[in-house]
C-alpha positions as CSV (number, residue, x, y, z in Angstrom):
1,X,-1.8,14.8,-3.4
2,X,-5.8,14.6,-3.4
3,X,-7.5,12.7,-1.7
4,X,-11.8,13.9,-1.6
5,X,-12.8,11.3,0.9
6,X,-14.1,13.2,4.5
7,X,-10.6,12.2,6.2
8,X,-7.5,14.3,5.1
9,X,-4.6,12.8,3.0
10,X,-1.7,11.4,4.5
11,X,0.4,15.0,4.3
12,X,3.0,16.2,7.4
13,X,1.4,14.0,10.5
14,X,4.5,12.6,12.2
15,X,4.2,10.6,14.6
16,X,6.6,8.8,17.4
17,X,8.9,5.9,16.8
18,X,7.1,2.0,17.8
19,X,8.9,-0.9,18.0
20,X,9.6,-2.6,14.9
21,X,8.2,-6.1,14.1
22,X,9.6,-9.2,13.8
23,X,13.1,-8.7,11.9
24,X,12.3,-11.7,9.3
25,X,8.8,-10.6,8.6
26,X,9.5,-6.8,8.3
27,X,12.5,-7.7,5.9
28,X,10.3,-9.5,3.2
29,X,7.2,-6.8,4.0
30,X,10.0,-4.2,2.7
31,X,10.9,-6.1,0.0
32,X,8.0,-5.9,-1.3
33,X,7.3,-1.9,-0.5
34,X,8.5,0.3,-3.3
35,X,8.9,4.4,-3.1
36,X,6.7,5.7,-5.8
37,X,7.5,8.8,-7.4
38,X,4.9,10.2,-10.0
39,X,4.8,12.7,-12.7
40,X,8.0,14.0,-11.0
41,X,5.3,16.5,-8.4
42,X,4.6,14.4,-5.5
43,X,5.4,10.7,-3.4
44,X,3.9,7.8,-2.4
45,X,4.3,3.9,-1.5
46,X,2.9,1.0,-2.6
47,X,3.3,-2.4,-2.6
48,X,3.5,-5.7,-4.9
49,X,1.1,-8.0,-4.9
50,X,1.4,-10.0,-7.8
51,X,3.8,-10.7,-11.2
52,X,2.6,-12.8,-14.6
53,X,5.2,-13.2,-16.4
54,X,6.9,-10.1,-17.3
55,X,4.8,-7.8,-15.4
56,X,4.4,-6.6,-11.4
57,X,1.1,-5.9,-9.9
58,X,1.0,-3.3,-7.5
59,X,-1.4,-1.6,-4.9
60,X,-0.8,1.9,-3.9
61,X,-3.4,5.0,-3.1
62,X,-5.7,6.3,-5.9
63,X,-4.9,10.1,-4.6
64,X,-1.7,9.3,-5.2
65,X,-2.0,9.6,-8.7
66,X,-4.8,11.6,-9.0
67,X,-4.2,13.9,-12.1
68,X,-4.2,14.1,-15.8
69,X,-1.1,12.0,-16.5
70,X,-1.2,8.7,-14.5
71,X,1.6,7.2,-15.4
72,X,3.9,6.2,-12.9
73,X,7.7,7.5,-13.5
74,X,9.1,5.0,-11.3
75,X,9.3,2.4,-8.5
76,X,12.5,2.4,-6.6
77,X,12.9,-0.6,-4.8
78,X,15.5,-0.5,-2.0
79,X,17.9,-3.6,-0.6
80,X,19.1,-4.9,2.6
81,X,21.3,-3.5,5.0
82,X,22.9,-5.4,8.5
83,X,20.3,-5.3,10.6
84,X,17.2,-5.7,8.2
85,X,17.1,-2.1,7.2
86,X,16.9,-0.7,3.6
87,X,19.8,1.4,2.9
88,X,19.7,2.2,-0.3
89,X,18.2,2.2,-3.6
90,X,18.7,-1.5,-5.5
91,X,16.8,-1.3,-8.7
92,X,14.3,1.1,-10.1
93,X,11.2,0.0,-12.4
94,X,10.0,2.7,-14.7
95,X,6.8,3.3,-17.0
96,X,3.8,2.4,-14.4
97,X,0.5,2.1,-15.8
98,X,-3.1,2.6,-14.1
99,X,-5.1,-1.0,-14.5
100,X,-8.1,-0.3,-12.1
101,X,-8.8,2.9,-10.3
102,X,-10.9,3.1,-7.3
103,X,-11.4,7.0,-6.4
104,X,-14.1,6.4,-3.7
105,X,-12.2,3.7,-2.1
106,X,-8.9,5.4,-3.1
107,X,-6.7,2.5,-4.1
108,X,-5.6,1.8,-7.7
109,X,-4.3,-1.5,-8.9
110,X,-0.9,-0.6,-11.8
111,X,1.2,-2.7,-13.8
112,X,4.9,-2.0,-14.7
113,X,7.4,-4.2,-17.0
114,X,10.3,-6.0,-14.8
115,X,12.9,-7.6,-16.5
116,X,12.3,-11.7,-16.6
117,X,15.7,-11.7,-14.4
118,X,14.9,-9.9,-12.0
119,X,13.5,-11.0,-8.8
120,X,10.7,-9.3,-6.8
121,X,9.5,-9.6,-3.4
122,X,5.5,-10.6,-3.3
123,X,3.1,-9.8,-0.6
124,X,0.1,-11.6,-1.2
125,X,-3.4,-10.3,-1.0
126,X,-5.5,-12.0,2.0
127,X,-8.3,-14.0,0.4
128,X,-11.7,-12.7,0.9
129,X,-13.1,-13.0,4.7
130,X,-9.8,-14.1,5.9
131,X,-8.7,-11.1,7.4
132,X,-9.5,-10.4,11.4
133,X,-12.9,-10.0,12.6
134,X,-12.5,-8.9,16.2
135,X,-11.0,-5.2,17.7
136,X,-8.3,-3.9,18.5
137,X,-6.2,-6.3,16.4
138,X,-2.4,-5.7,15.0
139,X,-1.1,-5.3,12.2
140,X,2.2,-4.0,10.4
141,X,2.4,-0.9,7.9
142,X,5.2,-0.3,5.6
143,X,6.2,2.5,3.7
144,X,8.5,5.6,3.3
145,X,9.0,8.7,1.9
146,X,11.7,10.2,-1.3
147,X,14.8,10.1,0.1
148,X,13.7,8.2,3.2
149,X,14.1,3.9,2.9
150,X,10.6,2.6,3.5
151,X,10.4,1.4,7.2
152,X,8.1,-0.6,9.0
153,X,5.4,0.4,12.1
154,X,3.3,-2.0,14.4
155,X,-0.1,-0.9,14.2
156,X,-3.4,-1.0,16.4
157,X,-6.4,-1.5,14.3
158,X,-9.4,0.0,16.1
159,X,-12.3,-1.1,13.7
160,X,-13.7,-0.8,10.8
161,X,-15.7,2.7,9.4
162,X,-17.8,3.8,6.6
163,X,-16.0,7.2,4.8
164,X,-18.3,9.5,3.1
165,X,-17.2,11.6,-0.4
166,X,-17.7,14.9,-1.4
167,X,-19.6,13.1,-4.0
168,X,-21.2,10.7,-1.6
169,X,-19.7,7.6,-2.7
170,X,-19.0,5.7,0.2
171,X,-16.2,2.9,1.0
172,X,-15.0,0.7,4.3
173,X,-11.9,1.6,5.6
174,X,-9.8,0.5,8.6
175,X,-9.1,2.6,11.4
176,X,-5.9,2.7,13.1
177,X,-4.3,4.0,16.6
178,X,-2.3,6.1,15.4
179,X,-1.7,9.0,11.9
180,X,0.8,8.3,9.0
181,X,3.5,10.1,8.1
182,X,4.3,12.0,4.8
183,X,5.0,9.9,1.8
184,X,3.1,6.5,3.6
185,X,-0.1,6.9,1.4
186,X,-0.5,3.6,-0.5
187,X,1.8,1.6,1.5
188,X,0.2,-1.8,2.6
189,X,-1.1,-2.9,6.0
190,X,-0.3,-6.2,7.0
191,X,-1.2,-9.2,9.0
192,X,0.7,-11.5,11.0
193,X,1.3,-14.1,8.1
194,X,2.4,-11.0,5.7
195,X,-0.6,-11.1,3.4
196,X,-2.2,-7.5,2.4
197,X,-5.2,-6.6,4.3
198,X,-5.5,-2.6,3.7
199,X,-3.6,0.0,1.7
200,X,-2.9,3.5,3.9
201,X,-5.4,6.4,2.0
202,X,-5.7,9.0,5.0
203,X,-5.8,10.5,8.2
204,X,-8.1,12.2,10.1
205,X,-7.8,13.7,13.4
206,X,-4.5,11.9,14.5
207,X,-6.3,8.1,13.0
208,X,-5.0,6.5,10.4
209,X,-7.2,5.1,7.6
210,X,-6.6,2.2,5.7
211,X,-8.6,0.9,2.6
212,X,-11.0,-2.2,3.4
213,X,-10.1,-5.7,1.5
214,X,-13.5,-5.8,0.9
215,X,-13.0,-2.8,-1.3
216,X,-10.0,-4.5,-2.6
217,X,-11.1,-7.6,-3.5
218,X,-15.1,-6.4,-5.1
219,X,-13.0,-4.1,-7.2
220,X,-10.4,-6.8,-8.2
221,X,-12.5,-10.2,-8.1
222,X,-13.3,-10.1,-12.0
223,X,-10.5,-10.1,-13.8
224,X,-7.7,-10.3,-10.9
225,X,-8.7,-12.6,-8.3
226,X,-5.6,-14.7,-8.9
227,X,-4.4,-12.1,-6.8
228,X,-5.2,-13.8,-4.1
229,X,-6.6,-17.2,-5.0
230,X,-3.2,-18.0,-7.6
231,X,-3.2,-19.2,-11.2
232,X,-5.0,-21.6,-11.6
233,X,-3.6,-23.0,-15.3
């Protein structure tokens, strides 16, 4: 993966086992946090945000599928075991498209055909200038890498930072205690009620970054704001 922002993609920072979050709350967070494999060279998460009708909307890293063919292969979405942990694999979704990209912010909003039967966890965005205002505060990650259930992590976030491109295109990002792990890139970050308030793009210098819902929801307001705000028909 690419990621051209100052901090360094989410690639090989492991970091210690946290205690996980509530057991209700992390189940549905899951739920909702797909393993995304792309073009068959490289993994990410993401996470659903939304569904009209026959369709998913979901949230993941723009690095992620940075490349000439963004189509995404598949979602595998994985199903409970005792204890509230993902065991393995319950349905895959296949034939992801690219709806909005957002390289300087690096998050990208796709779409991908579910069957009108088939159930989906939803984790809905935060509406604008709901999410927390004072620092540290906590928050929940989820995410996981091929051949690894997602999982979810308590997380500490330290404030918020302005990252500088290559290009210099800036963008708001959280900062968090701690790095990511391999394969976390695009998962979601999430607040006490389980609504989306950043999606994991990087690390730099054992901090994890997380995109900025203000990002999220300028990018999104236009033509997607039911993402947060509901139908209104």
């Amino acid at each position: 993966m690419n990621c051209s922002l100052i901090f360094a993609a989410l690639i090989g920072c492991q970091v210690p086992d946290v205690a996980a979050p509530d057991p209700a709350l992390a189940k549905r967070i899951l739920a909702a946090t797909p393993w995304m494999r792309v073009a068959e060279r490289s993994s990410a998460s993401a996470v659903v945000v939304g569904r009209r009708k026959d369709d998913l909307y979901v949230l993941t890293a723009d690095h992620a599928i940075d490349g000439p063919d963004t189509t995404v292969l598949a979602f595998e979405f994985f199903e409970d075991a005792e204890g509230g942990k993902p065991a393995k694999p319950a349905f895959v979704l296949e034939g992801a498209v690219a709806v909005i990209r957002r390289p300087a912010a690096d998050f990208a909003l796709l779409k991908v055909a579910v069957p009108a039967d088939r159930e989906v966890a939803i984790l809905k965005l935060a509406p604008p200038g709901t999410h927390p205002k004072r620092f540290p505060f906590a928050g929940i990650s989820a995410g996981g890498s091929r051949g690894d259930p997602p999982s979810c992590e308590d997380e500490s976030i330290l404030g918020k930072r302005l990252a500088v491109r290559r290009d210099e295109e800036v963008a708001f990002f959280w900062r968090a205690e701690k790095a990511q792990a391999r394969g976390r890139s695009g998962g979601p970050l999430v607040d006490a009620e389980g609504r989306v308030i950043g999606i994991a793009a990087a690390t730099s210098l054992g901090k994890g970054y997380y995109v900025h819902p203000s990002e999220i929801h300028a990018a999104l307001k236009a033509e997607h704001e039911w993402l947060w705000a509901g139908d209104k028909k």
